[in-house]
N, C-alpha and C positions, 0 to 999 in steps of 0.2 A: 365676344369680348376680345379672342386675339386679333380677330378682323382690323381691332382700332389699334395694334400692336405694330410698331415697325421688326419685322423679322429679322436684322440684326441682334436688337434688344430683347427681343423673346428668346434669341437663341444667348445668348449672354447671360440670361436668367436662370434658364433650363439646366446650360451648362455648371453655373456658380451650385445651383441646386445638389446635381447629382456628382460635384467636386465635394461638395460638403456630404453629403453619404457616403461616399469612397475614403473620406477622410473617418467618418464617425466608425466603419465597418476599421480603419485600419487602427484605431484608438480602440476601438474593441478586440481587438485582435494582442493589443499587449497586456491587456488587463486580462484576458479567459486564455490567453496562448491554445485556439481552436482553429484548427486552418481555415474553416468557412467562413474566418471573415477577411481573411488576406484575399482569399480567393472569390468572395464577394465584390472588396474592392477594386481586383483585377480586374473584374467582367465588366462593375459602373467603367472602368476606366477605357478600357477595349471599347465599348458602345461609343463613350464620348470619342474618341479616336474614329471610329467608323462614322458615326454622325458628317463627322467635319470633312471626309474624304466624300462623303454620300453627296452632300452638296456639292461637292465641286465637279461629280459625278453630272447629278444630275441638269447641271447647266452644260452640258456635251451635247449638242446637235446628233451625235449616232451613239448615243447613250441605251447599252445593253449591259443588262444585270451579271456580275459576274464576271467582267471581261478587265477589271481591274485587281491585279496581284493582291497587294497590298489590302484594298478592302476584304475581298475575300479571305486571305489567310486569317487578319482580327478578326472576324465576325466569326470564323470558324473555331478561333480559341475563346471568344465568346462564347459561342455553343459547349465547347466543351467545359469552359467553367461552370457553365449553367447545368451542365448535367452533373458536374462534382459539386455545387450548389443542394441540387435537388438530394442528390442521395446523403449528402451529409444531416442535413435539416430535415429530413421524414424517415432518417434511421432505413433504408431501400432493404440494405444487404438481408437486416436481422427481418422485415415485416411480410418483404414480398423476393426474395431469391429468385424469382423467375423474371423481373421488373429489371431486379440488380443488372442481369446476364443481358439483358435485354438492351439497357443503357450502356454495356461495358462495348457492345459489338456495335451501337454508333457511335463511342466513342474512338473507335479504331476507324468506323469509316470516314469520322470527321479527320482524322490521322491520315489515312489515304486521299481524302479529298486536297488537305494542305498539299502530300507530297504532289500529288496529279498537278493541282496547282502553279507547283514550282518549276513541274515539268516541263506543263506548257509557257510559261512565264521565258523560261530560258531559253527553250525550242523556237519562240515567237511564232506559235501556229495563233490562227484565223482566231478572230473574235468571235465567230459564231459557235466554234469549237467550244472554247471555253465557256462561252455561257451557255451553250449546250451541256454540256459538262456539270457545269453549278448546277443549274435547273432538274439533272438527274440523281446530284447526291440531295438537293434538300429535299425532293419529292421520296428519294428510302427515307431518311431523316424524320420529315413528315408523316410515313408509314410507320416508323417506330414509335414515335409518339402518341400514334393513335392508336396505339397497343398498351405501353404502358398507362398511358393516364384514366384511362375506365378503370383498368385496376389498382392504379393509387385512389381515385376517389372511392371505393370498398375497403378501403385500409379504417376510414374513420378518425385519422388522427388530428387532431388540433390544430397543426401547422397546416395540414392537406388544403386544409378551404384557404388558407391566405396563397399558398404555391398555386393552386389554380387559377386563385382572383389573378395574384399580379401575372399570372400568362394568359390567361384571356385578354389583358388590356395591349401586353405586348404582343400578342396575334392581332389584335383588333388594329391599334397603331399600324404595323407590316402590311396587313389587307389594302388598309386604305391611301396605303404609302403607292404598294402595286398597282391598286389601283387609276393613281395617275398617268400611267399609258394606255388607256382607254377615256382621259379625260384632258386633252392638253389643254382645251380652252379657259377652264376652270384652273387647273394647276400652271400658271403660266409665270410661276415665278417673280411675282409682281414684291419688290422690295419692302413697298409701304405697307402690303397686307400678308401678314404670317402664312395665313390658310393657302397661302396661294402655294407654299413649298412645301413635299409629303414628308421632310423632315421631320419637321413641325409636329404632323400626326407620332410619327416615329418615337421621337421623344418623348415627347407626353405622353406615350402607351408606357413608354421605359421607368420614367418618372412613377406612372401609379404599380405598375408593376414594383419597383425598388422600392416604395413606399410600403406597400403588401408583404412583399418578404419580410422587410425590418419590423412588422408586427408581427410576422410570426414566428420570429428569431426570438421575439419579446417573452412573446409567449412561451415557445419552446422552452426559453431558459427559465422561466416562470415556474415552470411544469419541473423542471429537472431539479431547480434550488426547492421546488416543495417534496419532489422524490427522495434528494439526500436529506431533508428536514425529516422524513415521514421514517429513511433507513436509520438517522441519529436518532430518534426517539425511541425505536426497538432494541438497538443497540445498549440503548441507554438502559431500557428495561431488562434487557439479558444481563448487561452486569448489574443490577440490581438483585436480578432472582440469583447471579449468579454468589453474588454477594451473600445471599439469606443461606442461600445452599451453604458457605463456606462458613457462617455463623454457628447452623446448624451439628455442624460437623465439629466446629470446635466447641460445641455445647456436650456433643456427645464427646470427645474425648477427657472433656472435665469431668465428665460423670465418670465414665470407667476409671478417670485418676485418683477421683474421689472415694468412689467406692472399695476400686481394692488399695486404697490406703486405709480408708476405715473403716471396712469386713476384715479381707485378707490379715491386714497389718497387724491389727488386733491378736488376731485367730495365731500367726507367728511369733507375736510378743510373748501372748502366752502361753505358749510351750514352748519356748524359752527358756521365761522364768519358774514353768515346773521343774521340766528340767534340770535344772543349776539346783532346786530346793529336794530335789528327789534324789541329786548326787548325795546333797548333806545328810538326809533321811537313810541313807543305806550302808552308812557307814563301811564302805571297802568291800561291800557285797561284788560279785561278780559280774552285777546287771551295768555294776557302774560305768566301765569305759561303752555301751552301747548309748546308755542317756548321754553319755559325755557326745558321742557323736549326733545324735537326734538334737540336742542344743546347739553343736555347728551348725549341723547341715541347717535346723529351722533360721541360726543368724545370721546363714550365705545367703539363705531366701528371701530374708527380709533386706538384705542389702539390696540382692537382685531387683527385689519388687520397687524400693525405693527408687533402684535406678528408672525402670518402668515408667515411673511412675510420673518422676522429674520428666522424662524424655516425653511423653504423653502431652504433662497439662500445658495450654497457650500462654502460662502465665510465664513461662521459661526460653520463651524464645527470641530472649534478648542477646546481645552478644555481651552485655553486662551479668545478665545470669547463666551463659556459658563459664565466663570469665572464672563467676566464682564459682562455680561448681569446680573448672579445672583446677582452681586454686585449693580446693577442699580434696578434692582427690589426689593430687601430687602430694600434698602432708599426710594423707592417709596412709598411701602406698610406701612410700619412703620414709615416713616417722620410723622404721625400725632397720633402718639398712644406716650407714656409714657413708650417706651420700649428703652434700650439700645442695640446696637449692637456691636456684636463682630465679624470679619470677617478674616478667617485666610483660603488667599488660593494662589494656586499651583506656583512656579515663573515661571518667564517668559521660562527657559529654560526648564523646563517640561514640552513638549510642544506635545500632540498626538492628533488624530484624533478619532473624536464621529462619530460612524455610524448615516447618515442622519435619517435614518428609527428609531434609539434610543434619539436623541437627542432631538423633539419635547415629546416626551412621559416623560421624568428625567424632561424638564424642568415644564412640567403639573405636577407631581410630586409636585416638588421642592417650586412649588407657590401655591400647595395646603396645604403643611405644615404650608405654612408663613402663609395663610389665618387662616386657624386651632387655630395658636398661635396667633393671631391679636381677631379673636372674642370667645374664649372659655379659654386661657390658664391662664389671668391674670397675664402674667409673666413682670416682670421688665429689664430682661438682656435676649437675644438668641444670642447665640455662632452658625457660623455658619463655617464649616471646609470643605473646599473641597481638593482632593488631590490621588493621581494616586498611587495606589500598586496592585501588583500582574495581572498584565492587567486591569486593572478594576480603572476606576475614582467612590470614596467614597465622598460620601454627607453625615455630618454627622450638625443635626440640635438638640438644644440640648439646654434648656429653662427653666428659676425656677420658672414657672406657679403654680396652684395649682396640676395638673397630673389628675389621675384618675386609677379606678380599670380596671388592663388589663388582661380581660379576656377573654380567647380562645372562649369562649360558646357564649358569650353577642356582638351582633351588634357593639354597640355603633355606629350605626347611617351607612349611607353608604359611609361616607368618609372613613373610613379605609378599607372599601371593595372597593372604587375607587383605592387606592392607592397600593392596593396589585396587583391589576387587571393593574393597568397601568405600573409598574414593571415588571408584568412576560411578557409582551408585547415586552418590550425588552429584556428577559431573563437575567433579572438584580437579586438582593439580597434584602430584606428589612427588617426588624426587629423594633419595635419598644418596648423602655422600660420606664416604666412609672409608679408611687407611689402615691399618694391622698398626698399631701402635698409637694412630693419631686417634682414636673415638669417632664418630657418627654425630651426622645431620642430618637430622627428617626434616624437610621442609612439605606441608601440606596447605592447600590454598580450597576454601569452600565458598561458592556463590553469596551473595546477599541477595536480597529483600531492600533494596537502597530506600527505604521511604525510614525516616527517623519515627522513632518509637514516641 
């Protein structure tokens, strides 16, 4: 069929062919940003470049392989794309390490053959030289080959059969190329008929060879998008289990909330309320002030446990049900001191979730401040500000007590070393600012759960 072909035209074909694969490797190269297909369409490109000096090669009367600069240097960065080719597209390093090492030391010699190259190019030594020369790096080159590629076809992998298909067609092309200096009569360059120029073969070895690869490019990537299909799907089932796990757990914390609110809770109410009726029953007996303290201490317990209890169940891990807890326990604490409050916090539609594991620790915080200003501050007024910026719910407590000197060196006692310690617990923020006459600012800042309730 190329027989009926005029050999300008077939090369004009061949060439449009393997411009449009250099083009599709380079369009694929912006959509995957993988260097093997820049470097794909480097080497279509380099081949058509060699193509076009080949011919005008081999219409030279004392035409010897090798003896032209310029061909030989592309053809040899062709070789070496084709060996950064192969190893990208059959994974070399991770399958075969000895293959890898194998290809890296003809890629150095392909690297020595350019410079030798240049050497003689510049030198202007004998043509025989040089193609003497070539003829001795492709026959190592050759030799490496036939090392590596028995052991890539024992690799087994899916690409493997298309990389050897499309290199047998371009060996088989190259054979029958060479071949024409043992056949002039037959390759005689005849314009009207294709066969007649080893181009011809060349190309069309190149062509099913480029053709082969970009299947199993197809493929490969086929194989890699069902590999990440196959890791999102496990992934997917770990946070599911991981999901049931965390249901679990917060199934279990309602239960222990549940129960020691209603065993314990009970068990503390009512001695209590003996208690208090065993005061009235003993009228001034001496047993009296001991129940008197067995009814505290059971109604510090019960406070304790309530706090417990609150910090425990998942139904409080709103920053709306922070909010008003804070707001419950600043009237608690200060319903009988001489202090005013100010209380300015978050509306209802601000509404995120406090890590269970952070929200007991802010609130020990928060109620160790109030304590702070209740027996040391002397203050009149505490502003207290709560409010959601930046992922982060800000506690900001802030009092016209007398203050005190804050300094970095000086204790002052182990409350502010509680409160720094119970902060980074939950990898919160704290700061406090404070003057002998001005009053104190605690500012405290606790992660969120940014997903709205």
């Amino acid at each position: 069929m190329f027989a009926l072909i005029p050999y300008p035209q077939l090369r004009l074909f061949f060439d449009g062919m393997l411009c449009m694969m250099a083009l599709y490797a380079l369009l694929s190269y912006t959509q995957h940003r993988k260097p093997i297909y820049w470097q794909y369409a480097l080497y279509i490109l380099c081949m058509i470049v060699t193509f076009y000096w080949d011919d005008i090669d081999y219409g030279k009367t004392d035409y010897l392989p090798g003896t032209n600069f310029k061909v030989a240097a592309v053809e040899s960065l062709a070789f070496l794309l084709y060996i950064r080719f192969a190893i990208l597209l059959i994974d070399i390093p991770r399958l075969d390490p000895f293959s890898h090492r194998i290809l890296k030391i003809m890629s150095i010699i392909l690297a020595i053959e350019i410079g030798a190259d240049l050497a003689f190019y510049l030198l202007d030594v004998s043509n025989d030289l040089k193609s003497n020369s070539y003829i001795l790096f492709r026959c190592i080159l050759s030799f490496g080959a036939l090392v590596v590629v028995p052991r890539i076809l024992k690799l087994r992998e899916v690409a493997v059969g298309y990389f050897i298909a499309g290199s047998f067609f371009f060996v088989l092309g190259c054979l029958v190329a060479l071949a024409t200096n043992f056949m002039p009569s037959f390759f005689n360059l005849n314009p009207a008929n294709a066969l007649t120029f080893p181009v011809t073969f060349m190309e069309f070895g190149v062509i099913l060879e480029v053709l082969c690869f970009t299947l199993g490019m197809s493929v490969q990537n086929r194989r890699n998008e069902l590999e990440k299909i196959e890791a999102q799907e496990q992934l997917i089932e770990q946070l599911l289990e991981n999901e049931k796990k965390q249901s679990t757990l917060l199934r279990i914390r309602d239960d222990i909330s549940r129960d020691i609110h209603d065993e314990l809770g009970a068990d503390l109410s009512s001695i209590s309320a003996m208690s208090y009726a065993a005061i009235k029953q003993l009228n001034g007996s001496g047993a009296e002030q001991t129940i008197t303290i067995i009814g505290e201490t059971s109604r510090k317990v019960i406070a304790r446990m309530r706090e417990i209890v609150w910090s425990l169940h998942s139904a409080h891990d709103s920053v709306e049900n922070f909010s008003f807890r804070a707001k419950e326990t600043a009237y608690t604490l200060l319903e009988h001191h001489p202090i005013a409050l100010h209380l300015e916090l978050p509306s209802e539609e601000v509404d995120f979730r406090i890590p269970a594991e952070h929200r007991r620790n802010l609130f020990l915080v928060y109620k160790e401040i109030l304590h702070n200003i209740v027996r040391h501050s002397k203050a009149q007024n505490v502003h207290i500000r709560l409010y959601v910026h930046d992922n982060y719910l800000n506690l900001i407590v802030k009092d016209d007590g007398i203050g005190f000197v804050n300094n970095a060196s000086k204790s002052h006692g182990n409350g502010l070393l509680n409160l720094k310690q119970r902060t980074s617990a939950f990898a919160g923020i704290f700061s406090l600012e404070s003057l002998p006459g001005e009053g104190t600012t605690v500012t405290v800042g606790c992660p969120l759960d940014m997903v709205k309730l």
